[in-house]
C-alpha positions, 0 to 999 in steps of 0.5 A: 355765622347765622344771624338767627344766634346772634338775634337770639343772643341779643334778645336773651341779653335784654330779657335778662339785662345782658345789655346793661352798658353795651356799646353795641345796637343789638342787630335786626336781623331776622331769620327762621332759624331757631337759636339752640341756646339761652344767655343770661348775665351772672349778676347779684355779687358777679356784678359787685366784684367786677365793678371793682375788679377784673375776672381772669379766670373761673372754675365750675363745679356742679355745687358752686363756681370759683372766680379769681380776680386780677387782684389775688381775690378768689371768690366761691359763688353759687349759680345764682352768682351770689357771693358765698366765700372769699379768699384774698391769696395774693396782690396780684392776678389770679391764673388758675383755679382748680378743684377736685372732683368732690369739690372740697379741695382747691388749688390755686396760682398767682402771677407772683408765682404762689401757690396755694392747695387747700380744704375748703372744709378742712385745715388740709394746706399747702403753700408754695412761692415759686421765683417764676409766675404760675401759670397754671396748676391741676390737682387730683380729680380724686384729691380726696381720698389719701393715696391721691394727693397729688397736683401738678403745676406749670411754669418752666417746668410741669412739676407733680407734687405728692404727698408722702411720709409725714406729710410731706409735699415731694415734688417731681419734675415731669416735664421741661425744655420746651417754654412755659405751660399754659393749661393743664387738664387732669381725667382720670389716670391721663394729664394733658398739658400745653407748651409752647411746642405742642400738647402733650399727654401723661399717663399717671400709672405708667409715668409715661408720656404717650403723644406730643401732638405740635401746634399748627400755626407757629407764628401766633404768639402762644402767651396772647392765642394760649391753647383750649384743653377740654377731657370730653370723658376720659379717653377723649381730648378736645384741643383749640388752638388758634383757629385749628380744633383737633379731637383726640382719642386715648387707645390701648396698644396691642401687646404686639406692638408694644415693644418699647412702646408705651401701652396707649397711643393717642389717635386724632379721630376728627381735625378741623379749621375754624373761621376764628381764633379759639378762646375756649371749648366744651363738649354737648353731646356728640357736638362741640361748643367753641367760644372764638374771639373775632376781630374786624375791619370797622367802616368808619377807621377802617382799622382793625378792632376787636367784634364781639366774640362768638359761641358757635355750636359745631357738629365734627367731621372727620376733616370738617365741622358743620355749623349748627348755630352761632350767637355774637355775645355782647359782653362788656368791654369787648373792644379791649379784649384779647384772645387769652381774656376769654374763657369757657367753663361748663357744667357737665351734668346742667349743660351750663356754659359759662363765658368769662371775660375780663368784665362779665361772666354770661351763662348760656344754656340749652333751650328748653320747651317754654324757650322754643315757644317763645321763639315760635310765638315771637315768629308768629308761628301760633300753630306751631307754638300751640302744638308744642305746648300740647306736646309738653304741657306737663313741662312747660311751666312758663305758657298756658295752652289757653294763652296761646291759643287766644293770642293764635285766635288775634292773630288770625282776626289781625290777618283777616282769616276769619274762618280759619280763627273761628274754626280754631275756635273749636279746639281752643275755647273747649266748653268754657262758654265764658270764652266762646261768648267773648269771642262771639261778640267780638266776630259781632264787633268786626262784622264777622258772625258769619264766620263764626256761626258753622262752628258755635257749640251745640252741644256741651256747652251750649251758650246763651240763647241771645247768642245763637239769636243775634247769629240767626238775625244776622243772616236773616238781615243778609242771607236767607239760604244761610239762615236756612241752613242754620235752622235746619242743623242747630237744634230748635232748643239752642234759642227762643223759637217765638222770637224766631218765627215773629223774625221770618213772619215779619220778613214774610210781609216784605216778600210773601213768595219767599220759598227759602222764607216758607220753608224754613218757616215750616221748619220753625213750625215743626219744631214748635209742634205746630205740625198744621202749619207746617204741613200747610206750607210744605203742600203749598211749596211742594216740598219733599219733606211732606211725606216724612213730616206726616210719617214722623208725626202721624199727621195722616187726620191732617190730610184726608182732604188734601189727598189730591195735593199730595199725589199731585206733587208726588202720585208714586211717594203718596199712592206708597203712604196711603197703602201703607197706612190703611188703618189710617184713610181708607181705601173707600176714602181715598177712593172718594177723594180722588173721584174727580181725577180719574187718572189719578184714582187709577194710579193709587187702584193699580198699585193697590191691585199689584199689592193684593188681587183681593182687598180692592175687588168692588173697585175691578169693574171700576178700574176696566174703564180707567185701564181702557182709558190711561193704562191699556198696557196693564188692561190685559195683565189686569183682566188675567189676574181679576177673579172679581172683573165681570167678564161681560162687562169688560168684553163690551168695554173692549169690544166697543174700543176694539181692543182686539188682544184683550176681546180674543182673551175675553172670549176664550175665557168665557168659552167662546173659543172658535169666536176667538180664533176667528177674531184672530185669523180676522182681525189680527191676520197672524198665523202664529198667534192663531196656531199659539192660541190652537195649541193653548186650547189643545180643542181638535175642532179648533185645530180643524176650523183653523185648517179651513180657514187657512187652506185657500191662504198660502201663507197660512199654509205655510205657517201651518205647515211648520208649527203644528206637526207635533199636535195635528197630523200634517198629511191632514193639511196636505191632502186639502191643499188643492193642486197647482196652488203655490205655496212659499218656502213649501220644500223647507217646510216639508223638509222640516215636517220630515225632520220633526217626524225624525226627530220623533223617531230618534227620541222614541227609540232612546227612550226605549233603550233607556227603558230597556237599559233601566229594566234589566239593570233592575232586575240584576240588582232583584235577582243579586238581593234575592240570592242572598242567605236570610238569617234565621235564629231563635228570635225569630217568630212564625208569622202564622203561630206566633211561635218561634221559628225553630225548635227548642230541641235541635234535634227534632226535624223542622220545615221553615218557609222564609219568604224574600220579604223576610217573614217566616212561617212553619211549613204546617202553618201555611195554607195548602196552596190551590193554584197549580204553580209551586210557587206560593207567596207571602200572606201577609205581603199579598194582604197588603199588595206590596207586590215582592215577597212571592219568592220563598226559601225552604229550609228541613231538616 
């Protein structure tokens, strides 16, 4: 038994006055597993009949309930428990109560063996005193209607009733011999009845019987443990007995297997044990509802004595049962009850249970949404609650989203989770600004603004300014970087900037150097448009930030005296604005401003320079010197790239600083290039440099002066010997060598004269034969084309007399010449040729000189 039910039971109970005259403490128990069902006392007239009287048994329908009394009395009740008829049928207990499907029609038995079958609307009766008492009595499902006026009754004997001739009560005997008959539960075409023996099953429409199903424990006395019958629908049997359940299912019989046989058979589908002795059950669903009666051992007696019965909630399984939920009910007077004095009623389309005992009646019902929040939030699972109240919030009709959610937001402050409380803030408090400032003067109250000050609203809704400035306070008082931080990401506009700026000004005089302070005060200044001051601050202080507050509020008037600041703190970002902002400050300007820092005039001139050679060319024989002095690197590439750099000046810079790469390239500009080459071969010593700048030159005097300068050196010689056989003759060089001088790698260097020489040879015969290859391959695809037929038909026109080709009347003789250029002429109209050679040509092609066209095809007739 879990105690979550019985917990569940009893907080139901006191919610609905359930407790009233309980003997029993409800238990303490606590447990996270949530309860499936909801009970209530049956009061209003419930409560009036059993002060005076005892229930013995009960019947639902989905209109009405009818409750019978051990004093003959049987009232009709709506759901609510008021009392709406009352019927005094006998002195004595009332067994059973039976209606019909349409719930107009009643039957009902007493213990002096009355019977009574009556309209509730109608004067439609039927009594009856038997010498026996009456257990129990059925009618018809279908009682209404005419051809179904039938009931059964069970004493000694399971007697059917029907209506005949005349109106006429005929009674049959279905069944006898086997004790009294307890229970008897009328679906459809099937009865079930229970006997001292067993269960047994009618079918109506064959009169046939068509399973006994026997009871498992015998020696439980039938009278005091009576057996439980419930139809689940109309095939399907549910039976209780003592502590043994059995689900039963009604099927049709094969035709082969008929025989004599009756045509349904009845198998158990699921059989299970309970801990307890059954006193009722109901079907929900694929599950089960099992009232049980429960008896203990007490602590102080030691004897044993009824417990308070119990409503569990079972899933069947083919040979067990899994325990879903289990509630321990404290009805009144259940330490005198027996067994056979509860009972179980159910309304098949509410989920209603009703438990019936001799002093109560207790309705439990299935939980609904509003129910499941409550368990929730009385577990203090707020989150949970909340989500299912969004869940159902079209449902729910007893809890407010809103509610929830302010009591989930006290209970995380209760807790001590702060930031998780101020950030559920967002989603609960929405746009009500009302609620968002209550919240924030309570965060105010437990010292907690911080918490909640990363998730005030900022947009839709905004709250009072004095809300937002009494946040910005609080963090000025503590925490400068977080104060920092808010400025920077809430909106200038959420509060009173002038309070604002007086607040960090005055915090400024305890500690001037504050950079966290500056800052954000120039962050304050920017919002209230008082870019100067700002900008003064970011200078001072350095900050990144400079470079975006001048573009984005056009401060560049602001700056034309502090240009030195700015490349100081960032020459790369500022040499970037300056350039990009010519209109704005001159070069001139800035040019003059940095007149004192040289190293710094050099940066913003060279970048200037690589954007464009020409708009900073009165400054290029400026920049020689400040190239020479802190850029040598980018000397020569500037002085390649200047077509405004005076050349004489730059050579006596580089002269005097004996920049000997950048003289050399000085001297051949200036055409002095034997000067260069010697300053080479001088100065620098490298062959290979002298022989590039040889080739650069392409001046055979150069070539020369290089020989003679190099013929005493070997390794000159050398290097000679394997770099210039593609420019100078190479045997030019060896006839000087004077014999017996020692040259290094000589025989590799020969070797690779006589290779290149080769090589040479190899690439003038292949381009030869490529030429060859291509000429004749053109003159095929010439020849191919000027064998070709020319088409000559009337739209064509001589080229000479404008008049057609040929003759209106065939049959006169013509002579056409039809050049390979397609123009044609008459024979008479092209002059006598004075060249010995047969072949003419086109006048027209030879006019133009387009060459082809010399060729010609003579057509007579």
């Amino acid at each position: 038994m879990t105690a979550a039910g019985r917990a569940m039971a009893e907080a139901a109970e006191k919610e609905s006055g359930y407790n009233e005259e309980s003997t029993d403490e409800s238990e303490e128990d606590e447990s996270e597993e949530e309860p499936k069902l909801k009970y209530e006392r049956l009061s209003n007239g419930v409560t009036e009949i059993l002060q005076k009287d005892a229930a013995s048994c009960m019947t639902v329908h989905e209109k009405f309930l009818a409750l019978g009394t051990h004093y003959g009395k049987v009232y009709l009740l709506d759901v609510q428990g008021n009392i709406t008829q009352k019927f005094d049928v006998s002195p004595v207990k009332i067994n059973q109560i039976s209606l019909d499907e349409s719930g107009e029609h009643m039957g009902v038995c007493s213990e002096d063996g009355k019977v009574q079958v009556f309209g509730l609307y109608s004067a439609e009766e039927f009594h009856e005193t038997f010498d026996c008492p009456i257990k129990i009595v059925a009618v018809h499902p279908h009682f209404v209607r005419s051809h179904f006026k039938q009931f059964v009754t069970g004493g000694k004997k399971l007697l059917l009733y029907e209506r005949g001739w005349m109106n006429r009560w005929k009674p049959s005997v279905l069944h006898e011999g086997e004790g009294n008959i307890r229970n008897i539960k009328w679906r459809g075409h099937l009865i079930a009845w229970a006997n001292n023996m067993g269960v047994k099953i009618l079918d109506m429409i064959s009169k046939q019987r068509i399973t006994n199903v026997p009871r498992d424990d015998i020696s439980l006395r039938p009278d005091m443990y009576p057996c439980s019958l419930c139809w689940k629908d109309n095939l399907t049997l549910i039976i209780g007995w003592g502590n043994s359940v059995k689900i039963c299912s009604v099927k049709e019989r094969h035709a082969s297997e008929m025989r004599d046989l009756p045509n349904r058979y009845v198998e158990i589908v699921f059989q299970f044990d309970t801990e307890f002795y059954i006193s009722g059950l109901a079907p929900l669903c694929d599950q089960l509802v099992i009232l049980s009666y429960v008896k203990e051992i007490s602590e102080k007696t030691e004897v044993e004595c009824c417990a308070r019965p119990r409503l569990d909630i079972v899933q069947p399984l083919p040979e067990s049962c899994e325990e879903i939920s289990s509630d321990a009910l404290t009805v009144r007077g259940f330490q005198e009850n027996e067994c056979r004095d509860y009972h179980l009623e159910y309304s098949e389309g509410e989920s209603l249970f009703y438990i019936i005992s001799p002093r109560d009646v207790v309705v439990a019902k299935e939980r609904d949404q509003d129910d499941h929040i409550d368990w929730l939030l009385e577990k203090k699972k707020y989150e949970e609650a909340l989500m299912a109240a969004e869940i159902s919030q079209k449902t729910i009709k007893k809890h407010k989203i809103l509610d929830i959610g302010l009591a989930y937001i006290n209970h995380l402050v209760e807790k001590g989770e702060y930031d998780l409380a101020a950030r559920k803030c967002q989603k609960i408090l929405g746009k009500n600004t009302e609620l968002w400032e209550f919240e924030v003067y309570k965060f105010k109250e437990i010292g907690q603004l911080k918490a909640i000050s990363r998730y005030l609203p900022r947009r839709d809704p905004i709250l009072k300014p004095l809300i937002y400035e009494m946040v910005l306070h609080e963090f000025l008082e503590s925490d400068y970087e977080g104060f920092a931080t808010l400025i920077k990401e809430w909106p200038g506009d959420l509060y009173n900037n002038t309070i604002i700026v007086q607040a960090v000004v005055d915090h400024l005089k305890k500690d001037p150097q504050n950079r966290t302070l500056l800052r954000t005060l120039a962050e304050l200044y920017t919002y209230d448009q008082r870019y100067g001051r700002a900008l003064e601050i970011y200078l001072t202080l350095r900050h990144k930030d400079v470079f975006q507050l001048i573009h984005k509020h056009n401060l560049f008037s602001s700056i034309r005296d502090k240009i030195v600041l700015l490349m100081d703190f960032d020459s790369e970002k500022a040499v970037d604005m300056l350039l990009d902002n010519e209109d704005k400050i001159s070069i001139d300007r800035v040019v003059e401003e940095l007149e004192n820092r040289p190293e710094l005039q050099h940066v913003y001139l060279h970048k200037l320079f690589k954007r464009d050679h020409h708009k900073g060319q009165r400054y290029h024989e400026k920049q020689i010197s400040l190239y020479a002095e802190y850029d040598r690197p980018n000397l020569l590439p500037f002085l390649r790239d200047s077509t405004h750099c005076p050349l004489e000046k730059a050579l006596e810079i580089c002269q005097q600083r004996n920049f000997v790469e950048e003289t050399v390239y000085l001297l051949s500009r200036m055409g002095n290039s034997r000067s260069a080459l010697k300053m080479i071969m001088e100065e620098l010593q490298d062959v290979d440099k002298a022989i590039e700048f040889a080739k650069e030159q392409d001046d055979g005097e150069l070539w020369e002066d290089l020989i003679l300068y190099s013929i005493d050196k070997p390794p000159f010689i050398t290097g000679l010997l394997n770099n210039i056989g593609t420019h100078v003759d190479p045997i030019l060089l060896i006839h000087r060598i004077k014999e017996g001088m020692e040259i290094p790698n000589l025989r590799d260097s020969l070797v690779k004269i006589l290779q290149d020489y080769n090589l040479q040879i190899l690439l003038r015969e292949g381009c030869k034969k490529i030429l060859v290859a291509d000429s004749l391959s053109l003159l095929k695809k010439m020849h191919r084309t000027q064998m070709k037929g020319v088409l000559v038909d009337e739209e064509n026109i001589c080229e000479s007399c404008l008049s057609p080709i040929l003759p209106s009347d065939a049959s006169k003789s013509f002579n056409v010449v039809v050049f390979h250029c397609r123009h044609m002429f008459h024979k008479e109209c092209l002059p006598v040729s004075n060249t010995v050679s047969s072949v003419q040509f086109c006048n027209i092609c030879s006019a133009k000189h387009r060459g082809p066209g010399s060729t010609i095809l003579e057509m007579k007739k």
